[in-house]
C-alpha positions in Angstrom: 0.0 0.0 0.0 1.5 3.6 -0.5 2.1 5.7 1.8 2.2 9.2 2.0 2.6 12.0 4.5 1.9 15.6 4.6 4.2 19.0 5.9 3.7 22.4 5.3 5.6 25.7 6.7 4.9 29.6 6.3 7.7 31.5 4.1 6.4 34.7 4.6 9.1 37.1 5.4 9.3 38.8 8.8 11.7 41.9 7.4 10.6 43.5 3.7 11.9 42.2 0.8 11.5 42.3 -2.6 8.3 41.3 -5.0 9.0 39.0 -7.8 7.1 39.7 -10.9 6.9 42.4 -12.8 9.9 44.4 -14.7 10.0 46.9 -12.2 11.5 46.6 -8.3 8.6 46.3 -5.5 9.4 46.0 -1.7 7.0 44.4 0.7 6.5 45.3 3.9 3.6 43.5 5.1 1.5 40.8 3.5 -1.7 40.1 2.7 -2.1 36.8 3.6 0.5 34.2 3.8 3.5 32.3 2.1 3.8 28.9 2.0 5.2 25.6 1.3 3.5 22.4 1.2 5.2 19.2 0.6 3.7 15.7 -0.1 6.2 13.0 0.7 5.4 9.1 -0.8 6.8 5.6 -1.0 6.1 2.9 -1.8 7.8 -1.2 -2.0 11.2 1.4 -2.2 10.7 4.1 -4.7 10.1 7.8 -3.0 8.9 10.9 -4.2 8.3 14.3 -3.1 6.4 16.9 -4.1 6.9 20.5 -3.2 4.6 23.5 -3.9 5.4 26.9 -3.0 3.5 30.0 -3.1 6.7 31.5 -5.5 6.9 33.1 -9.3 9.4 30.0 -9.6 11.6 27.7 -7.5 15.7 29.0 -8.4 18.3 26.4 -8.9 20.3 28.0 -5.9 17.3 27.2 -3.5 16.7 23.6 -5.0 20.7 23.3 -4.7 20.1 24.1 -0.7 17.4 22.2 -0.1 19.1 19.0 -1.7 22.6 19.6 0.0 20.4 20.0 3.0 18.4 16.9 2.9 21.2 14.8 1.9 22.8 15.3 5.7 19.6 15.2 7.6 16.6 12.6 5.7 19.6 10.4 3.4 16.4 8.5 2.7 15.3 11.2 0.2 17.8 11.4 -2.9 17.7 14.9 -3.8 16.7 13.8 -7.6 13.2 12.7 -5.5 12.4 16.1 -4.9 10.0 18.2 -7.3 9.9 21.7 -6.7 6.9 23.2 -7.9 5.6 27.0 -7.9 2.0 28.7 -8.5 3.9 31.2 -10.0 2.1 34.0 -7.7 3.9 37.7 -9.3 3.3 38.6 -5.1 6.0 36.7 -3.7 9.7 36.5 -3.1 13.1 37.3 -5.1 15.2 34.2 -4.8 17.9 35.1 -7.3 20.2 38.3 -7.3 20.1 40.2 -11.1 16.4 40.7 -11.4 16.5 44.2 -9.7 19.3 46.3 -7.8 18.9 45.8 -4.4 17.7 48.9 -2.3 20.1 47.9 0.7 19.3 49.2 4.4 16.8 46.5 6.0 15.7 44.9 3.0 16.7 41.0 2.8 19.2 40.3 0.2 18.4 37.4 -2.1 20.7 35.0 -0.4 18.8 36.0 2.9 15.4 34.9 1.0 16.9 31.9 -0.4 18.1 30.7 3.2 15.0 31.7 5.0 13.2 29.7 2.0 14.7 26.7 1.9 15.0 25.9 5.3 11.4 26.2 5.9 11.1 23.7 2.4 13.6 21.4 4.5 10.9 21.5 7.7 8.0 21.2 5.7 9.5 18.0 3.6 11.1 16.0 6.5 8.0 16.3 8.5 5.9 14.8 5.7 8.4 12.2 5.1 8.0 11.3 9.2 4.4 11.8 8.9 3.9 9.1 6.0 1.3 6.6 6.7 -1.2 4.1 4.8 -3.0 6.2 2.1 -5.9 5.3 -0.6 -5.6 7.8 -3.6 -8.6 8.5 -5.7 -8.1 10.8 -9.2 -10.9 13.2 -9.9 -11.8 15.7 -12.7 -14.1 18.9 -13.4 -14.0 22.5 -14.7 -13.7 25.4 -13.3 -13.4 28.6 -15.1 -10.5 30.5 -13.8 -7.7 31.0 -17.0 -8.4 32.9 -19.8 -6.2 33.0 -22.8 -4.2 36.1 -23.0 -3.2 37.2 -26.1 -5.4 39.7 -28.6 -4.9 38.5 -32.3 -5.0 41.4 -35.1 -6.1 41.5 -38.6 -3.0 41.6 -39.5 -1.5 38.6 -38.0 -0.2 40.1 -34.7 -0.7 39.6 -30.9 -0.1 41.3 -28.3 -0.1 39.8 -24.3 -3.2 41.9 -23.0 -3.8 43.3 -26.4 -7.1 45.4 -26.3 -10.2 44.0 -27.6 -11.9 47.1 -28.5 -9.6 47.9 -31.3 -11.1 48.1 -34.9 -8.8 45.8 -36.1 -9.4 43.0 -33.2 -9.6 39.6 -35.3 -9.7 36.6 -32.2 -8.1 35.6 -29.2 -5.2 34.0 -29.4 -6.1 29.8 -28.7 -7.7 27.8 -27.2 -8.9 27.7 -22.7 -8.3 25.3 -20.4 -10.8 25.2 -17.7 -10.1 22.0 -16.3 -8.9 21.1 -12.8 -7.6 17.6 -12.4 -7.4 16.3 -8.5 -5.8 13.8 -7.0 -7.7 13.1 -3.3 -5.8 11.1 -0.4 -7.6 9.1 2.5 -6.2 7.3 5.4 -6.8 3.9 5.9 -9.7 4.4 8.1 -11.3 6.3 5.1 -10.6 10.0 6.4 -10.2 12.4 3.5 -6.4 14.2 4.0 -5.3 15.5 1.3 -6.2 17.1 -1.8 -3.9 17.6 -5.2 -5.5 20.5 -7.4 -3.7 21.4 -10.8 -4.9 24.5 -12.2 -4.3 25.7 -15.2 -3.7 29.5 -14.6 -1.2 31.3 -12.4 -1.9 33.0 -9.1 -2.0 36.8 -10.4 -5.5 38.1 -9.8 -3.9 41.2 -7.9 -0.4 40.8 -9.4 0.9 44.0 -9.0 0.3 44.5 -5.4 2.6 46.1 -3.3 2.8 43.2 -0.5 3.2 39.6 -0.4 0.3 37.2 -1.2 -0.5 33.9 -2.6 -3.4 35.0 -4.4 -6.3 32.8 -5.1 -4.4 30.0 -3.3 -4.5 31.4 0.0 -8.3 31.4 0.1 -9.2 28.1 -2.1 -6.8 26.4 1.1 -8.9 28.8 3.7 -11.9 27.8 1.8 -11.6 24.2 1.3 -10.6 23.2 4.5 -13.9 25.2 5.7 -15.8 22.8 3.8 -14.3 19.8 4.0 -11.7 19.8 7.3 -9.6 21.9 9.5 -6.9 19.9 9.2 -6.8 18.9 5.4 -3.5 18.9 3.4 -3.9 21.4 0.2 -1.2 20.9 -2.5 -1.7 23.4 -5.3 -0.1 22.9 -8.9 0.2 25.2 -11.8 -1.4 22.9 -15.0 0.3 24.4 -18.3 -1.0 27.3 -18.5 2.0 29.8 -20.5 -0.4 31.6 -22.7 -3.3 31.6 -19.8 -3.9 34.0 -16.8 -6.6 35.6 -14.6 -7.1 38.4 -16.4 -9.6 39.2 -19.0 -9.9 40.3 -22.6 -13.6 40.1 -23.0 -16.4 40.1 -21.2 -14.2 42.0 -17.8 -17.6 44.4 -17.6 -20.1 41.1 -17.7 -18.3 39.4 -14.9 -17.5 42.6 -12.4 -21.2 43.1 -12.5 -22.2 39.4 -11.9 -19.3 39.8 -9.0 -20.9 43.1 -7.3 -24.8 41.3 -7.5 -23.2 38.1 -5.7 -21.2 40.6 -3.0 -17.9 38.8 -4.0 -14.4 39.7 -5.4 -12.6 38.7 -7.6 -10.3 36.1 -6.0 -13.6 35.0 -4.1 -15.5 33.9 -7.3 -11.9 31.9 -8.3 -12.3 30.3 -4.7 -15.9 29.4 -5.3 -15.4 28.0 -8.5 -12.7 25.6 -7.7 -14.6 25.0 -4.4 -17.3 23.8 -6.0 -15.5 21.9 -8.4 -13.8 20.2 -5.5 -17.0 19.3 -3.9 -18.7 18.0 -7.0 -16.0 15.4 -7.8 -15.7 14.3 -4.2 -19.3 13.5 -4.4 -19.2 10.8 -6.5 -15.6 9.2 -4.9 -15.2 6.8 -2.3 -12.0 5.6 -0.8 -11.3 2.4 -2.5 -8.7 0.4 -1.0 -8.8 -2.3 -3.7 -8.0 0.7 -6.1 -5.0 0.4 -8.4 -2.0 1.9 -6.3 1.0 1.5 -9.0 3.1 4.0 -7.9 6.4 4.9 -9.7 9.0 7.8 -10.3 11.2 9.0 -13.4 13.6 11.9 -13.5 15.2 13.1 -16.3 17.4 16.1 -17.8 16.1 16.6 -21.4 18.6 18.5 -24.0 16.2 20.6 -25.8 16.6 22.8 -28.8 17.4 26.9 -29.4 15.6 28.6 -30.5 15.7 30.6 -34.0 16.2 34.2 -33.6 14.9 36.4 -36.5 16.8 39.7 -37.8 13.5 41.5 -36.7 13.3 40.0 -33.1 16.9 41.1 -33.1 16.6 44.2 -33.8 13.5 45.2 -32.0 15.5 43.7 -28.7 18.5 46.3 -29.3 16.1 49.2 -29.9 14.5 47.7 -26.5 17.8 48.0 -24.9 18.9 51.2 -25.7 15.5 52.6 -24.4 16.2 50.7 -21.2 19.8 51.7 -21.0 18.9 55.5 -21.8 16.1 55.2 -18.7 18.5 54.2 -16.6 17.8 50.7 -16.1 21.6 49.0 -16.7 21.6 46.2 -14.7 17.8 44.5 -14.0 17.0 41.2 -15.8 15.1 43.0 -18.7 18.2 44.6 -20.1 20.5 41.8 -19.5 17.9 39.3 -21.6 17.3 41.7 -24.6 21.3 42.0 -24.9 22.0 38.1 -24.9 19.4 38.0 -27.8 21.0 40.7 -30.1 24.9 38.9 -28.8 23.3 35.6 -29.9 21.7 36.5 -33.2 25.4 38.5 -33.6 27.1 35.2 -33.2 29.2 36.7 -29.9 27.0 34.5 -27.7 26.7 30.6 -28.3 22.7 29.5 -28.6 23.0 26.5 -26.3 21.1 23.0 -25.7 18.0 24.2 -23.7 18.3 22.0 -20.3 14.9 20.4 -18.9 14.4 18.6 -16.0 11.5 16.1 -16.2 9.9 14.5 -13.4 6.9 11.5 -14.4 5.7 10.2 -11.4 3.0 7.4 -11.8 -0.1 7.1 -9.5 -2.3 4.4 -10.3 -4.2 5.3 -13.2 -2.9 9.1 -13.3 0.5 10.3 -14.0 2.1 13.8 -13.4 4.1 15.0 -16.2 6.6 18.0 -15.2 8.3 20.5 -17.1 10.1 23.8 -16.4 8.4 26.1 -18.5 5.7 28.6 -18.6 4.5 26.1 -21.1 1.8 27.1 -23.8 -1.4 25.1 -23.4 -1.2 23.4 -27.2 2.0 21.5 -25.5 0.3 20.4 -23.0 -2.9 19.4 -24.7 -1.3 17.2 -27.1 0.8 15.5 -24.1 -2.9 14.1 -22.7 -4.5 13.6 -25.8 -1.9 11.3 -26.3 -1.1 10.3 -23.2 -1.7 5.9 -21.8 -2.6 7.5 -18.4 -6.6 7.8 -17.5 -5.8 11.0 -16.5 -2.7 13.3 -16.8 -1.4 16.1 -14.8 0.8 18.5 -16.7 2.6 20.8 -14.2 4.8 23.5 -15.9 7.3 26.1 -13.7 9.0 22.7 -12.1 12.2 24.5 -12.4 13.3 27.9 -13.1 12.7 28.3 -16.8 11.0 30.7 -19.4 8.4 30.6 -21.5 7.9 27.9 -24.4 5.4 29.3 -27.0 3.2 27.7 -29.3 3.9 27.4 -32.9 1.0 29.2 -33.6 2.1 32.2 -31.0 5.5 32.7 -32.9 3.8 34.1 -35.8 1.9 36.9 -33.9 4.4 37.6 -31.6 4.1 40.0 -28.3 5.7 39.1 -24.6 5.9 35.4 -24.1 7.3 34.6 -27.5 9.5 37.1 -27.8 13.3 35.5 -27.5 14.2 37.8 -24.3 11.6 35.8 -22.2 11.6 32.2 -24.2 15.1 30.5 -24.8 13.0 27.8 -26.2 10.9 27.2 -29.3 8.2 25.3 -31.6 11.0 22.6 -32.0 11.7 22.1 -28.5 8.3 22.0 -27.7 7.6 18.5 -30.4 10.8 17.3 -28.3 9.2 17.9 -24.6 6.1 16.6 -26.2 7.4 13.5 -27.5 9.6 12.6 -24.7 6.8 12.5 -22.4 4.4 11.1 -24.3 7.1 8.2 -24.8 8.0 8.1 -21.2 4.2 8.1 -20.5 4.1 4.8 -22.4 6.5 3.5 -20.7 5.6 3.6 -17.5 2.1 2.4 -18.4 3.7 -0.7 -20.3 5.3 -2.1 -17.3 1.9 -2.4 -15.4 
């Protein structure tokens, strides 16, 4: 029987900080509601596997260095390559890595501060879930729940634009498809006790993304609200589904739903919550804990070489004139700058376009498998991955691993933020590789049943 145990810790900082997210620099001095970690340890007949979410814009290599170096001296049992580090991608949390923004100095925490205080509490939260581990029956569920909405405006003539307005006379479509699914994964105890409940959204945490303090957006109140309905003491483990061309936010129909929110006295983040709530709550309805249930349980890790992509003459040269208007604002040394220059030194030949490294975790569950990947991956990717995929149901969980964005074929020829090289090392090409290693790896794992 597999067993699994749960551990969670609060990463909200106690001095102010800085706000990942957006191009500019934010400090925080206060939060709206908390930071966390929650990690979901499991084993079974010998093979282990962890699972760590974290209310973060993404996990940095330096903080899943730590945390590995970490558990290797104090839980051996746990190989670091066990470990998945997963984020929401919330743009209302923590700066883990120094070169985003110049730090302010006086009390604010340096990144190395963050990454310390952060992994840590990831360390806490892991190794009490690994002690906690007991006798579990594991139940997949499915529904919808509208909370993503593509993002891109499409133009008559062929471009797009990220949060392109819709009212333009030239507005054509929106940009692809919209994924309002929500695949779950529920955990009993042996006596039959729900305790635990896997959600994988597609869409990240950014209702009120350009806040001035911390928060974990929508996620902080489906956990409040969830364990309101269903236990105080349930385990919550929240996972961004691909979702690289979806967010909150809305193109159309913005008006429409603000009035619907203001007759039903809710905001905006509170309709998300009730949504996935009741989502929840309608799959659980027709589950029962089923101990006679397959319980396969198995775990592959592996670093894929993925590759460059093409850089055009025009994306070159719109990324120089993009520096120069940076450099002449003063901004010299933030991450914007430094990306659009290693696009213009690449396309110039003084910079080597390398192998695109991806590190992906497949981890079997009976019938369901979660399919990792370190991108803000577009959605086409990840709909072809279950289409194809020998599981009954598939989880595809993107930002499992600092990375950029991997856009669509389709997105490359309209263009705007997301596809533009300075944010997406990747391509169309890598994307049929991703797609077609885990599909394959996918069929793999299912063979051996």
């Amino acid at each position: 029987m597999i067993r699994i145990g749960f551990g969670t810790r609060d990463i909200t900082p106690t001095r102010p900080a800085m706000i990942q997210g957006q191009k500019h620099r934010r400090i925080g001095r206060s939060a709206l509601d908390p930071l966390t970690v929650t990690a979901w340890a499991m084993e079974k007949d010998g093979e282990v596997a962890v699972i760590v979410s974290c209310d973060l814009a993404t996990p940095s290599d330096g903080l899943r260095e730590r945390v590995k170096k970490e558990l290797a001296s104090l839980e051996p049992g746990i190989l670091g390559d066990s470990v998945v580090f997963a984020s929401t991608h919330t743009h209302t949390s923590l700066v883990l890595e120094d070169g985003f923004y110049d730090h302010p100095g006086g009390d604010v925490m340096t990144c190395e501060e963050i990454e310390i205080w952060v992994s840590e509490r990831i360390v806490d939260a892991i190794r009490d879930a690994w002690k906690a581990k007991s006798k579990a029956i594991v139940g997949r569920g499915f529904g919808h729940a509208v909370v993503g909405h593509n993002r891109y405006a499409v133009y008559s003539d062929g471009s797009a634009q990220m949060y392109g307005k819709t009212a333009r006379e030239d507005f054509a479509h929106i940009g692809g498809y919209e994924d309002h699914s929500v695949d779950m994964l529920f955990v009993w105890g042996d006596d039959g006790k729900l305790s635990g409940i896997m959600l994988a959204v597609p869409c990240p945490s950014q209702v009120d993304e350009h806040l001035q303090e911390f928060s974990a957006d929508y996620w902080h109140q489906v956990r409040v609200e969830l364990r309101k309905r269903l236990g105080e003491g349930l385990s919550i483990l929240p996972l961004c589904a691909a979702a690289g061309d979806q967010s909150p936010h809305f193109l159309l129909y913005r008006e429409q739903e603000e009035e619907m929110r203001v007759h039903r006295g809710v905001s905006e983040r509170e309709e998300i919550v009730r949504r996935i709530s009741n989502a929840v709550e309608d799959a659980l309805s027709c589950l029962q804990p089923d101990q006679e249930r397959d319980h396969t349980f198995s775990h592959r890790v592996e670093t894929l070489s993925l590759s460059p992509r093409n850089i055009t003459q025009e994306e070159r040269d719109w990324a120089e004139a993009a520096h120069k208007e940076a450099i002449s604002k003063g901004d010299v040394t933030s991450w914007w700058p430094v990306r659009l220059k290693d696009v213009v030194d690449t396309y110039d030949g003084i910079r080597e376009a390398e192998q695109v490294p991806a590190e992906v975790h497949l981890l079997r569950i009976g019938e369901a498998v979660i399919a990792t990947n370190p991108f803000e991956l577009f959605m086409d990717y990840g709909m072809r991955m279950k289409a194809r995929s020998k599981a009954k149901q598939t989880f595809v969980i993107q930002l499992a691993r600092r990375g950029f964005y991997l856009p669509s074929d389709r997105a490359m020829k309209g263009g705007g933020y997301g596809v533009m090289p300075a944010v997406s090392v990747a391509g169309p090409e890598a994307g049929a590789e991703l797609v077609e290693w885990t599909v394959s790896a996918i069929d793999g794992l299912f063979g051996q049943a």
